[in-house]
N, CA and C atoms of all chains as a GROMACS GRO file, in nm:
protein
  498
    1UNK      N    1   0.963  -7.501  -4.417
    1UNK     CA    2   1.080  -7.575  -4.370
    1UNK      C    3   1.111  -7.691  -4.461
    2UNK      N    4   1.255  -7.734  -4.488
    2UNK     CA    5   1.268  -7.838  -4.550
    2UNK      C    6   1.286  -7.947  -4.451
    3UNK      N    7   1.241  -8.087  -4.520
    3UNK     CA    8   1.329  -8.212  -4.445
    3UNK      C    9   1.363  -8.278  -4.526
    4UNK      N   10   1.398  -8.388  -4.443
    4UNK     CA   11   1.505  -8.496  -4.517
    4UNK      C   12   1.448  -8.623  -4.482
    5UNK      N   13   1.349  -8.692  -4.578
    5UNK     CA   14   1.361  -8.868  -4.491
    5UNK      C   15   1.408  -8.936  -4.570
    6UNK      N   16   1.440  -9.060  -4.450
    6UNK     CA   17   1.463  -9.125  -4.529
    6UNK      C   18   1.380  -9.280  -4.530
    7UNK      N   19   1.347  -9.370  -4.633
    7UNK     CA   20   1.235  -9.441  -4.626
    7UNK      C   21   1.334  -9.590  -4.650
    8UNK      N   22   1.284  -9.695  -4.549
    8UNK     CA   23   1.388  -9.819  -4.549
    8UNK      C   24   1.241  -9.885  -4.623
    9UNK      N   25   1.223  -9.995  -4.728
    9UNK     CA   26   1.157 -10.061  -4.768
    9UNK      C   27   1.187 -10.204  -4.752
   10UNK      N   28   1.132 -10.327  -4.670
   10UNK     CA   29   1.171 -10.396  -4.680
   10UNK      C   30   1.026 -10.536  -4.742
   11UNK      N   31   1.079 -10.658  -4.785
   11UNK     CA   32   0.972 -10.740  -4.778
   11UNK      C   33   0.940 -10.812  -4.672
   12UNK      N   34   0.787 -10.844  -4.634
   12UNK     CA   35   0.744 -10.874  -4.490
   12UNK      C   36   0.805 -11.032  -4.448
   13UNK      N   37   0.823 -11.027  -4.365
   13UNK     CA   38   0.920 -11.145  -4.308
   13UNK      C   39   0.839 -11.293  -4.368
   14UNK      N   40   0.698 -11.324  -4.422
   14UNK     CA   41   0.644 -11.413  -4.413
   14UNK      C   42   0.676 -11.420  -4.653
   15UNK      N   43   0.728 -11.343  -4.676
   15UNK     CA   44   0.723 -11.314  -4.805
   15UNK      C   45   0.876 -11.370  -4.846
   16UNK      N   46   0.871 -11.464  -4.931
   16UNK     CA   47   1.016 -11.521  -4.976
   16UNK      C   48   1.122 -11.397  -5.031
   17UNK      N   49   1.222 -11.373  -5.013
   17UNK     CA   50   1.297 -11.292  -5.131
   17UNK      C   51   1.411 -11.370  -5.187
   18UNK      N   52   1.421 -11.404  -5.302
   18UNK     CA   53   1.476 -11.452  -5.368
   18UNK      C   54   1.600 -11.381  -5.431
   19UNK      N   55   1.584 -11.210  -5.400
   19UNK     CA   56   1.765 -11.145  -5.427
   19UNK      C   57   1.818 -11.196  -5.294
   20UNK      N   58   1.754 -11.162  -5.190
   20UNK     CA   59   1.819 -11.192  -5.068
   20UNK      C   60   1.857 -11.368  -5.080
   21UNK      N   61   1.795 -11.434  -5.125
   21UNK     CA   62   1.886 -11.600  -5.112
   21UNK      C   63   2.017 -11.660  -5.244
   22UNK      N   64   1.998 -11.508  -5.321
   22UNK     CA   65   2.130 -11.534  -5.411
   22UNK      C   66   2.240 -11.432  -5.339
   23UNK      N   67   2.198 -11.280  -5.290
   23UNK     CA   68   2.288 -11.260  -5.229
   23UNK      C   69   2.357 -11.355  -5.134
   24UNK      N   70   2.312 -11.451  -5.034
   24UNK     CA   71   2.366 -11.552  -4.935
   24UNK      C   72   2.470 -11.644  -5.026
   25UNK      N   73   2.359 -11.688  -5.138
   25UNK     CA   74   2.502 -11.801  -5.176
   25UNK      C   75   2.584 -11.739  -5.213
   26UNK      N   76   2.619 -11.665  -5.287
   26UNK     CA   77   2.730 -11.523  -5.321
   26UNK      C   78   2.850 -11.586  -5.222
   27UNK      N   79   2.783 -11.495  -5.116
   27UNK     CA   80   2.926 -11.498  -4.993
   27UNK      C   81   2.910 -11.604  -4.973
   28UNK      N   82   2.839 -11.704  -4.994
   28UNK     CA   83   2.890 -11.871  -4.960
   28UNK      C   84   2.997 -11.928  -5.035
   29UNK      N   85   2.977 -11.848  -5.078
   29UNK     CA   86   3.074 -11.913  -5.241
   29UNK      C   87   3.166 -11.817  -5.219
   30UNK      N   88   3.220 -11.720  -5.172
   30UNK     CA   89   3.294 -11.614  -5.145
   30UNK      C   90   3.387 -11.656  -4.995
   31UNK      N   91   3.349 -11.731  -4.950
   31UNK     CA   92   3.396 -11.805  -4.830
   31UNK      C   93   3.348 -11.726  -4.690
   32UNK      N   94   3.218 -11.670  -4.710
   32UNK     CA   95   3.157 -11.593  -4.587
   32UNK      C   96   3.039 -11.663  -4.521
   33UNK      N   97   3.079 -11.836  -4.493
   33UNK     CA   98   2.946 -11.943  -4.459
   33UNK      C   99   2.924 -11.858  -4.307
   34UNK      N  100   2.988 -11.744  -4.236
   34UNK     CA  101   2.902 -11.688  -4.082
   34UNK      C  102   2.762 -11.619  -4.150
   35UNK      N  103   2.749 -11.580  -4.281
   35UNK     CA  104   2.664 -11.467  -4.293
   35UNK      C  105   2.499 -11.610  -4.294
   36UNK      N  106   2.371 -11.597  -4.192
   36UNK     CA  107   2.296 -11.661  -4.198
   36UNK      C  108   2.197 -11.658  -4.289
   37UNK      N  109   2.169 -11.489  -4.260
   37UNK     CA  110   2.080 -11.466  -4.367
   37UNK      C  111   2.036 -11.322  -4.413
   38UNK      N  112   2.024 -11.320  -4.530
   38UNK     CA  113   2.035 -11.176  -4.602
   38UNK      C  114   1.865 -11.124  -4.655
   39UNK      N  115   1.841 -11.016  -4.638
   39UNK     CA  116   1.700 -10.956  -4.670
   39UNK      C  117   1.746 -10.864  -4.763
   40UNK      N  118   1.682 -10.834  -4.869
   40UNK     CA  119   1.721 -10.690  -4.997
   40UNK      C  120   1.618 -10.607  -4.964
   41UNK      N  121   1.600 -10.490  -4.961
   41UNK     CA  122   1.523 -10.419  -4.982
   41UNK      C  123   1.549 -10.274  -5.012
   42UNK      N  124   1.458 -10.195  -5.021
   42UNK     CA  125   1.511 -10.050  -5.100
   42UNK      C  126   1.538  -9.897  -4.949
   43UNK      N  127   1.595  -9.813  -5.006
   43UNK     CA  128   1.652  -9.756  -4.929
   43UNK      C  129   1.660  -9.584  -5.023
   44UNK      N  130   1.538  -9.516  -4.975
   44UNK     CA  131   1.481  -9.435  -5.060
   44UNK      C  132   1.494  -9.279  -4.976
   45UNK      N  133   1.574  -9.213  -5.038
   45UNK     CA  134   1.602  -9.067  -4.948
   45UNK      C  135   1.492  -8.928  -5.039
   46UNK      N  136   1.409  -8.900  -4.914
   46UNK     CA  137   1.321  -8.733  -5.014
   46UNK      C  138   1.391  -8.642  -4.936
   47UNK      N  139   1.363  -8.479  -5.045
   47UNK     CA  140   1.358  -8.401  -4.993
   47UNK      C  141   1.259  -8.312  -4.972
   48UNK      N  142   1.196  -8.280  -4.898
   48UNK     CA  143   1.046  -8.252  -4.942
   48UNK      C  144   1.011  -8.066  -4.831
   49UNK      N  145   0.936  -8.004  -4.900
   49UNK     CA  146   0.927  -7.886  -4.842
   49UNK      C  147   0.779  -7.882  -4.717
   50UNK      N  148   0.785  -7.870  -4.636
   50UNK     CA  149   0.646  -7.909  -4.539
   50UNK      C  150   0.667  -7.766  -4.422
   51UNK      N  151   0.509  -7.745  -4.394
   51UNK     CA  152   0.508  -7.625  -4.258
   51UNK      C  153   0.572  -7.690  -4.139
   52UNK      N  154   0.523  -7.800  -4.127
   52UNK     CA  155   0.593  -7.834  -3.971
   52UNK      C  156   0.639  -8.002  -3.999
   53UNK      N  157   0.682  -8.021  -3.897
   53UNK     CA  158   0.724  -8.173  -3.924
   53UNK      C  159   0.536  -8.242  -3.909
   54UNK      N  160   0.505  -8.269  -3.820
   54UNK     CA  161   0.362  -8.345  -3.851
   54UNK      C  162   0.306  -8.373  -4.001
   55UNK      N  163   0.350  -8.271  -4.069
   55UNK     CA  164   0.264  -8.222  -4.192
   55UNK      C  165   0.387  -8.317  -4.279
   56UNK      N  166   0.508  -8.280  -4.258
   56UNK     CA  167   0.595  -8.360  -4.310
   56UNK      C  168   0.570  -8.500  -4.376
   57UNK      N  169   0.590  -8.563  -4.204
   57UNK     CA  170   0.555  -8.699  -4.152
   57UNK      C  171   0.455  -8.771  -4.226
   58UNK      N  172   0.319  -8.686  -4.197
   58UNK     CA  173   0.171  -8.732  -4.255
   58UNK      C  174   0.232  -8.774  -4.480
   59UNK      N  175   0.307  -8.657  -4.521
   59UNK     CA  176   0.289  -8.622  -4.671
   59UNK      C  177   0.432  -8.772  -4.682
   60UNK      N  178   0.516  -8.790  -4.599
   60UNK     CA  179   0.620  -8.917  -4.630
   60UNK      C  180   0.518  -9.058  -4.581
   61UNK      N  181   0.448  -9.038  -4.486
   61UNK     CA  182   0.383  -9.189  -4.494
   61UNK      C  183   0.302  -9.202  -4.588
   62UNK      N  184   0.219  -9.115  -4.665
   62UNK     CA  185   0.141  -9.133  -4.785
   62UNK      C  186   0.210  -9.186  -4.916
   63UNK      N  187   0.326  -9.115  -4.870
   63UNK     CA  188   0.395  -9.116  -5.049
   63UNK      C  189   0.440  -9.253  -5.017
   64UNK      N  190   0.500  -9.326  -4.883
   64UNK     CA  191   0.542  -9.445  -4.883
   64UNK      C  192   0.462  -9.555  -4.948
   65UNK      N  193   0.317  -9.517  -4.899
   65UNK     CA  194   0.205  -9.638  -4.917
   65UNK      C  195   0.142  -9.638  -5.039
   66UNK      N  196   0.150  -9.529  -5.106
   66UNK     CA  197   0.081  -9.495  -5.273
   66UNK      C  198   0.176  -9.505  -5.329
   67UNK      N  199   0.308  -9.498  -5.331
   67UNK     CA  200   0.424  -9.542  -5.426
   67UNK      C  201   0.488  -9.578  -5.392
   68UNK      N  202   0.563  -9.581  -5.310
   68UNK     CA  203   0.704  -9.634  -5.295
   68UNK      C  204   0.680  -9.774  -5.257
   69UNK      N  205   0.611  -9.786  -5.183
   69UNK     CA  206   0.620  -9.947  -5.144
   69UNK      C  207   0.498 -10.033  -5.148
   70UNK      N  208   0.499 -10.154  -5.168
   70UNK     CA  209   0.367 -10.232  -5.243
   70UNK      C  210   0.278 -10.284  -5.076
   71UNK      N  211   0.249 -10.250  -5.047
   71UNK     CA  212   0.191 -10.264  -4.894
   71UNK      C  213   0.128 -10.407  -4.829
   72UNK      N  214   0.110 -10.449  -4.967
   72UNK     CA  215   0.074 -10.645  -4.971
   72UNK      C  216   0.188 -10.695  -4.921
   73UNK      N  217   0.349 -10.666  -4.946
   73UNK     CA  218   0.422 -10.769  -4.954
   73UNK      C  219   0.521 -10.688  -4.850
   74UNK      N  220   0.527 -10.573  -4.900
   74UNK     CA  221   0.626 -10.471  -4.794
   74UNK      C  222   0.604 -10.426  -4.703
   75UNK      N  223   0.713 -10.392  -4.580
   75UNK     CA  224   0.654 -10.290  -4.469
   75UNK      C  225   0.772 -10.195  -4.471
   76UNK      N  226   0.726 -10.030  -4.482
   76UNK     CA  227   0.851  -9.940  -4.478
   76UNK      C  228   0.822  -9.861  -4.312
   77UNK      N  229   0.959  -9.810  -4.324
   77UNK     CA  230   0.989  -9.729  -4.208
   77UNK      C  231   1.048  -9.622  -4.216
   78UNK      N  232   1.006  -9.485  -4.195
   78UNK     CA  233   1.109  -9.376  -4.229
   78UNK      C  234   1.164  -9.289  -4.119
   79UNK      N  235   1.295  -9.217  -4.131
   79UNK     CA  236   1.325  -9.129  -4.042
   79UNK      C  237   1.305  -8.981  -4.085
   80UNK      N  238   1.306  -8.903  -4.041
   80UNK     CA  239   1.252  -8.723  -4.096
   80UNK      C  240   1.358  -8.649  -3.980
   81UNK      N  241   1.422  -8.584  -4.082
   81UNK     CA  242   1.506  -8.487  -4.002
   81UNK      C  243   1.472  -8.348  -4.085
   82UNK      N  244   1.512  -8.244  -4.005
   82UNK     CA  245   1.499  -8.081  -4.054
   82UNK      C  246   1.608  -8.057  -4.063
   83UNK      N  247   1.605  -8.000  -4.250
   83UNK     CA  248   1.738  -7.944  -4.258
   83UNK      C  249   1.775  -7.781  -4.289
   84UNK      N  250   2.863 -11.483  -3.110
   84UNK     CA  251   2.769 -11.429  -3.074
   84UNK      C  252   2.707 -11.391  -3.216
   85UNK      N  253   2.603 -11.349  -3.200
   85UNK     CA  254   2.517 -11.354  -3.339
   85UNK      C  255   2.494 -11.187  -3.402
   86UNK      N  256   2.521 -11.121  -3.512
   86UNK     CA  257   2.509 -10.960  -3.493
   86UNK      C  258   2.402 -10.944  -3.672
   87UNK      N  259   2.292 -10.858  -3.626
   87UNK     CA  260   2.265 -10.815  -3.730
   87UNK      C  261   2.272 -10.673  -3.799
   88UNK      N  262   2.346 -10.630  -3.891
   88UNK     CA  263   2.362 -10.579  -3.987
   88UNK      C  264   2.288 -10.530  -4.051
   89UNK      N  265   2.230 -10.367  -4.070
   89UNK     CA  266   2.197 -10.326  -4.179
   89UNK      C  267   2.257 -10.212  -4.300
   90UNK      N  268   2.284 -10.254  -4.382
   90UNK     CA  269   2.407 -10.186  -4.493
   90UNK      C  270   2.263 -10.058  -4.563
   91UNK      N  271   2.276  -9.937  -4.576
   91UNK     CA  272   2.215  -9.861  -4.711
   91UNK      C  273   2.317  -9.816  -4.803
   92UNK      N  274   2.304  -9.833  -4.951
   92UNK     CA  275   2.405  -9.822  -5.034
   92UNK      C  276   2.299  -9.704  -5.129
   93UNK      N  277   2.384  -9.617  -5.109
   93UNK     CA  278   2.337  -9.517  -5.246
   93UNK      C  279   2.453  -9.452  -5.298
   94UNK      N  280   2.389  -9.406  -5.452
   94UNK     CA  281   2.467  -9.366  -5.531
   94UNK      C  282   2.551  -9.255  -5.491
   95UNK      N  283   2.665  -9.214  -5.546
   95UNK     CA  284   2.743  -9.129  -5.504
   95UNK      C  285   2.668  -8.962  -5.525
   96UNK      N  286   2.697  -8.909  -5.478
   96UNK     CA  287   2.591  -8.775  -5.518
   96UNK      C  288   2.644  -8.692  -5.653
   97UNK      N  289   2.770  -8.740  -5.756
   97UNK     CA  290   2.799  -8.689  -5.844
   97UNK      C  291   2.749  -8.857  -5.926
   98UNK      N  292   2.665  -8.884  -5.898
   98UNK     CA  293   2.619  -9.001  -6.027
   98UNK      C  294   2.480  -8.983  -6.029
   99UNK      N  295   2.464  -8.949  -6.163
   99UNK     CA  296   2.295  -8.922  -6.187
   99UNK      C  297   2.194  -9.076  -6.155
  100UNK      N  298   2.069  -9.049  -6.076
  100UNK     CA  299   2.013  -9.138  -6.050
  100UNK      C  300   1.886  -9.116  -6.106
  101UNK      N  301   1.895  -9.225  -6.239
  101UNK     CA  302   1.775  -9.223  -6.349
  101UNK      C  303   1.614  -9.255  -6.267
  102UNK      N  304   1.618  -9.377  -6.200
  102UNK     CA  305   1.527  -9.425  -6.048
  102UNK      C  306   1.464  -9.359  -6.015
  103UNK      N  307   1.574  -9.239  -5.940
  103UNK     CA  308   1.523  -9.106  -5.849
  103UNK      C  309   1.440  -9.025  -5.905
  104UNK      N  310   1.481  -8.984  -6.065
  104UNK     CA  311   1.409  -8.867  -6.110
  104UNK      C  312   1.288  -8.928  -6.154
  105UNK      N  313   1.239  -9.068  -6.232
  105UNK     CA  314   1.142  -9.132  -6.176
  105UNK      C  315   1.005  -9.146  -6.096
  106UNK      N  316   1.080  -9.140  -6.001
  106UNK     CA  317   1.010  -9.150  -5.874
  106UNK      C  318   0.936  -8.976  -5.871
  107UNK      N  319   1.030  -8.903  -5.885
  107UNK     CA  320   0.978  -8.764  -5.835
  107UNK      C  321   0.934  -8.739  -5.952
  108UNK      N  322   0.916  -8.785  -6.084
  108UNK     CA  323   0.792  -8.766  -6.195
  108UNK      C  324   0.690  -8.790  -6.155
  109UNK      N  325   0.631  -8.944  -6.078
  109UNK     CA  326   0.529  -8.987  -6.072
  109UNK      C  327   0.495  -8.912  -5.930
  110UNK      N  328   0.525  -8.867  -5.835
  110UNK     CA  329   0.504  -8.783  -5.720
  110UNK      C  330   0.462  -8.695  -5.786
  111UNK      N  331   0.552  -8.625  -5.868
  111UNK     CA  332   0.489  -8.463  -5.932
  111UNK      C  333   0.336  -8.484  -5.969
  112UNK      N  334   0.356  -8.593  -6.071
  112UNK     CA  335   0.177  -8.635  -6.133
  112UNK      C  336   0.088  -8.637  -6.005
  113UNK      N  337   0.131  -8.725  -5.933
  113UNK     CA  338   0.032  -8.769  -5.814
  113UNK      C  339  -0.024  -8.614  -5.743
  114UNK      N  340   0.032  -8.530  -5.746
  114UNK     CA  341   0.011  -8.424  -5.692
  114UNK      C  342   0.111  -8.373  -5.580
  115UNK      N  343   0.254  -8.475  -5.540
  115UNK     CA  344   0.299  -8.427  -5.434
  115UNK      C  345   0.436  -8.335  -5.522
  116UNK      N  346   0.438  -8.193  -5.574
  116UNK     CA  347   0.489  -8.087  -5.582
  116UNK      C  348   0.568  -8.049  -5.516
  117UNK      N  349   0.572  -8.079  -5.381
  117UNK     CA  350   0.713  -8.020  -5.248
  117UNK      C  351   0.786  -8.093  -5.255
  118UNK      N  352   0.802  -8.213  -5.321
  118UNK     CA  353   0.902  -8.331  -5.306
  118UNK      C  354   0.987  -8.260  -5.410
  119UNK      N  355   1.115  -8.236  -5.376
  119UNK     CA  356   1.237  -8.148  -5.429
  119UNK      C  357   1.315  -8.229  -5.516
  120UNK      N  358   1.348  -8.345  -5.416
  120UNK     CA  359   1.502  -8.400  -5.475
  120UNK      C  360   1.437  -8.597  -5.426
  121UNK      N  361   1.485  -8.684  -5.524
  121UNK     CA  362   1.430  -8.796  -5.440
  121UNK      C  363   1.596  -8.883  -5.492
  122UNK      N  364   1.630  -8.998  -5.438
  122UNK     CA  365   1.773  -9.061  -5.435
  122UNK      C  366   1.701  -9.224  -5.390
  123UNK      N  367   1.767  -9.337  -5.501
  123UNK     CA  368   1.691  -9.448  -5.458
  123UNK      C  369   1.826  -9.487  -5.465
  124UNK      N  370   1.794  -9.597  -5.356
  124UNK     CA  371   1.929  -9.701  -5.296
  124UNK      C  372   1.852  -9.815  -5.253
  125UNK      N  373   1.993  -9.899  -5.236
  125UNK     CA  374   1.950 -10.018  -5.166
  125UNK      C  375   1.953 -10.035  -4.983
  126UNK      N  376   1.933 -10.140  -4.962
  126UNK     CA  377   1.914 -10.141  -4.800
  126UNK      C  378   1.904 -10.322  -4.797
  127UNK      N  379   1.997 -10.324  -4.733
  127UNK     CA  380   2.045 -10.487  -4.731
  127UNK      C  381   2.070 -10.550  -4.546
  128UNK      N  382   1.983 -10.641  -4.454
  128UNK     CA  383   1.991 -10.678  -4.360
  128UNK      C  384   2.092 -10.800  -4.392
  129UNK      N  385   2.190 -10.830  -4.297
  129UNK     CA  386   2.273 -10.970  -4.282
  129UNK      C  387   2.243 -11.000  -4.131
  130UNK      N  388   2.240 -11.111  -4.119
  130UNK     CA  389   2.243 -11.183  -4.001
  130UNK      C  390   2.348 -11.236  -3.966
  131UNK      N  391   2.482 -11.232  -3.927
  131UNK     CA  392   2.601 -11.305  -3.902
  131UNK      C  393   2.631 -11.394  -3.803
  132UNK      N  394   2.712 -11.492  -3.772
  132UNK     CA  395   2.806 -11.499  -3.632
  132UNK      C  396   2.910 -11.450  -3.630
  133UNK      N  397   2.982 -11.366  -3.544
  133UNK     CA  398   3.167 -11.368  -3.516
  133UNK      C  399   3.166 -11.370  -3.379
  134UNK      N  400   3.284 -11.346  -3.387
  134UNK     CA  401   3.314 -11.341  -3.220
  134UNK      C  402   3.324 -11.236  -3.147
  135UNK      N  403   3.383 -11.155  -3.243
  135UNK     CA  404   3.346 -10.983  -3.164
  135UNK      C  405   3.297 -10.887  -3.240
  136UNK      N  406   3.247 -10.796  -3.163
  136UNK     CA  407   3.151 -10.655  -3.240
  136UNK      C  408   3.302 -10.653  -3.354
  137UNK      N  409   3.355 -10.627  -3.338
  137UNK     CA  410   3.493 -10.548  -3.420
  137UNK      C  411   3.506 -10.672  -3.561
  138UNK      N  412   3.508 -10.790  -3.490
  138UNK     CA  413   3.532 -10.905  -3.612
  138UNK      C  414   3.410 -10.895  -3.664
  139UNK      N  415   3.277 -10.861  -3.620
  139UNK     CA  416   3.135 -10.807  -3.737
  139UNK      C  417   3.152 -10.758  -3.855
  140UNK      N  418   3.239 -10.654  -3.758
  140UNK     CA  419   3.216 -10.496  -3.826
  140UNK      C  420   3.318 -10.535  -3.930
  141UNK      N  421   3.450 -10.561  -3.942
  141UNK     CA  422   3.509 -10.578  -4.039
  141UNK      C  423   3.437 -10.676  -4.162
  142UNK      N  424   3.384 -10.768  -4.099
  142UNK     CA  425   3.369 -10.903  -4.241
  142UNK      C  426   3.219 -10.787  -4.306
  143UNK      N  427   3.151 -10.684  -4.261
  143UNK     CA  428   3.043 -10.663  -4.296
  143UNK      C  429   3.084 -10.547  -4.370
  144UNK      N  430   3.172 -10.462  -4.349
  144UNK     CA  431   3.284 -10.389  -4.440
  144UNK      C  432   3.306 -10.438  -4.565
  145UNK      N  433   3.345 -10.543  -4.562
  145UNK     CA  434   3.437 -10.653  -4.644
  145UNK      C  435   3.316 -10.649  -4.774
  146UNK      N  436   3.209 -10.750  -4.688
  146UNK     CA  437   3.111 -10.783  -4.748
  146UNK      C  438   3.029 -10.717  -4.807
  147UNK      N  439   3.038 -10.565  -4.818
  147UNK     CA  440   2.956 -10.465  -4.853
  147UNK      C  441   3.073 -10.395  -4.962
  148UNK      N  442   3.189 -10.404  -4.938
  148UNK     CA  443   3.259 -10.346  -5.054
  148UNK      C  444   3.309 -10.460  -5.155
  149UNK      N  445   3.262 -10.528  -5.161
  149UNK     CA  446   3.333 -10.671  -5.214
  149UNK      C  447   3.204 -10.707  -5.341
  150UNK      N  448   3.101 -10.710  -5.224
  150UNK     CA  449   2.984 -10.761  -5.341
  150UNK      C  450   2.839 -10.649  -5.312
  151UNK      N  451   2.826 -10.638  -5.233
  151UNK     CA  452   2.673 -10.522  -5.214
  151UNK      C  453   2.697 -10.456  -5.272
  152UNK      N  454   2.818 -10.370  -5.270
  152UNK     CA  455   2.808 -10.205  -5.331
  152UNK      C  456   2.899 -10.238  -5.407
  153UNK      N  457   2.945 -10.114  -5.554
  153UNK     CA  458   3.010 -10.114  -5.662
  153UNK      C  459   3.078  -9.943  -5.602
  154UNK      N  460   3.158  -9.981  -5.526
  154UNK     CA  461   3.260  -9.863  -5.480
  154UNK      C  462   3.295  -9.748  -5.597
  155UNK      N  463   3.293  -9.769  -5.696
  155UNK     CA  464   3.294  -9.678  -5.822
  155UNK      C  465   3.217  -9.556  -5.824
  156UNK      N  466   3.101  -9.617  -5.803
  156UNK     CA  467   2.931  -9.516  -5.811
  156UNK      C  468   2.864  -9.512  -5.681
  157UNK      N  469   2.881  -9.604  -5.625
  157UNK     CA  470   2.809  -9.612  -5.492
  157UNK      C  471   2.891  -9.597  -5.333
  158UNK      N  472   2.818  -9.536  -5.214
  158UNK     CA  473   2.864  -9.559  -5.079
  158UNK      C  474   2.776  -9.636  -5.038
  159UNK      N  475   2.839  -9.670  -4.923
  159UNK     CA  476   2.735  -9.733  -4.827
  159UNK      C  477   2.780  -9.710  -4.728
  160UNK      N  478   2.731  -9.752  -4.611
  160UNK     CA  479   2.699  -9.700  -4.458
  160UNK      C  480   2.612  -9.857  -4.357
  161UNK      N  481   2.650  -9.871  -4.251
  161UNK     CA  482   2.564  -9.961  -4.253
  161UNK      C  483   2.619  -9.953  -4.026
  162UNK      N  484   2.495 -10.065  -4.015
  162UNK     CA  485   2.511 -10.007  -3.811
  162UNK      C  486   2.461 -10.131  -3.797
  163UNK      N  487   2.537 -10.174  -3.689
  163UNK     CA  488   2.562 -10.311  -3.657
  163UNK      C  489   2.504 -10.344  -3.521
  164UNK      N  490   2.411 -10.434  -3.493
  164UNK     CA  491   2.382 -10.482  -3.315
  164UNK      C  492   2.359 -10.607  -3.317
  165UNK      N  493   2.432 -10.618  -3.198
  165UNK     CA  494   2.433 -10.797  -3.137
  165UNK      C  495   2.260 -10.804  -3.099
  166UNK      N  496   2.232 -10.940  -3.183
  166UNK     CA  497   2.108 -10.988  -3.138
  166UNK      C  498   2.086 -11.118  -3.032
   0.00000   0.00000   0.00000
C-alpha cells in the first residue's frame, strides 16, 4: 500500500527562532502590528510504500527523528493518509 | 478575539525541488528504499487579533501571499482557530 505523510517540524517553544522574529517585524513594517507572533518551521510531505499503516507510521516516525528533524531543539508531528 | 494560524507553503508540483531529492538521497543511503517521492516546504504559525474569523482569514491570506509565499513557485494552504 502506498501513503502519504505529511511531517510539520517545528522549534520547541522554549528555543528562540530568530526567522520567526524577522518574519514579525516584516509585517510590522508592512502595517500588520495584529500579527503577535510568528514560529517558522518546516513542512515536509513523503511518499512512502508500507504493508499496513502501523508499519507506515512506525518507518515516518523514525525517518522524522534520524533526519528530518534535530530532536534537541525540534518537535515534529505527522499525518499518514492511504492513497 | 485572538486566532492562531497555521500557513504550509510548498512548491508548486511543476517546480523541481532540489531539498526534496536531497532528502530522499540520504533516506535511500540510510536504508529507507520505500520512500518514493519526498517535497520540502515551509510551515509558518501566526498568532493574530481581529475581530472576526472572516477578518483572520483574510489578513492571513494577505499575509501569506504578500510575504510567506512567492505565488510564482509556491502554494500555500493554511487553517485557522480562535484561541
Amino acid at each position: 500500500m502506498k501513503f502519504r505523510a505529511t511531517v510539520q517540524i517545528t522549534l520547541r517553544p522554549s528555543v528562540l527562532d530568530p526567522q520567526g522574529v524577522a518574519v514579525r517585524a516584516g509585517l510590522q513594517q508592512m502595517g500588520y502590528a495584529q500579527v503577535e507572533e510568528v514560529r517558522v518551521g518546516k513542512y515536509v510531505q513523503l511518499e512512502l510504500e508500507a504493508e499496513t499503516e502501523e508499519q507506515a507510521r512506525q518507518q515516518v516516525d523514525r525517518i522524522s527523528d534520524q533526519l528530518l528533524a534535530n530532536p534537541v531543539i525540534e518537535n515534529y508531528h505527522f499525518d499518514l493518509v492511504a492513497v
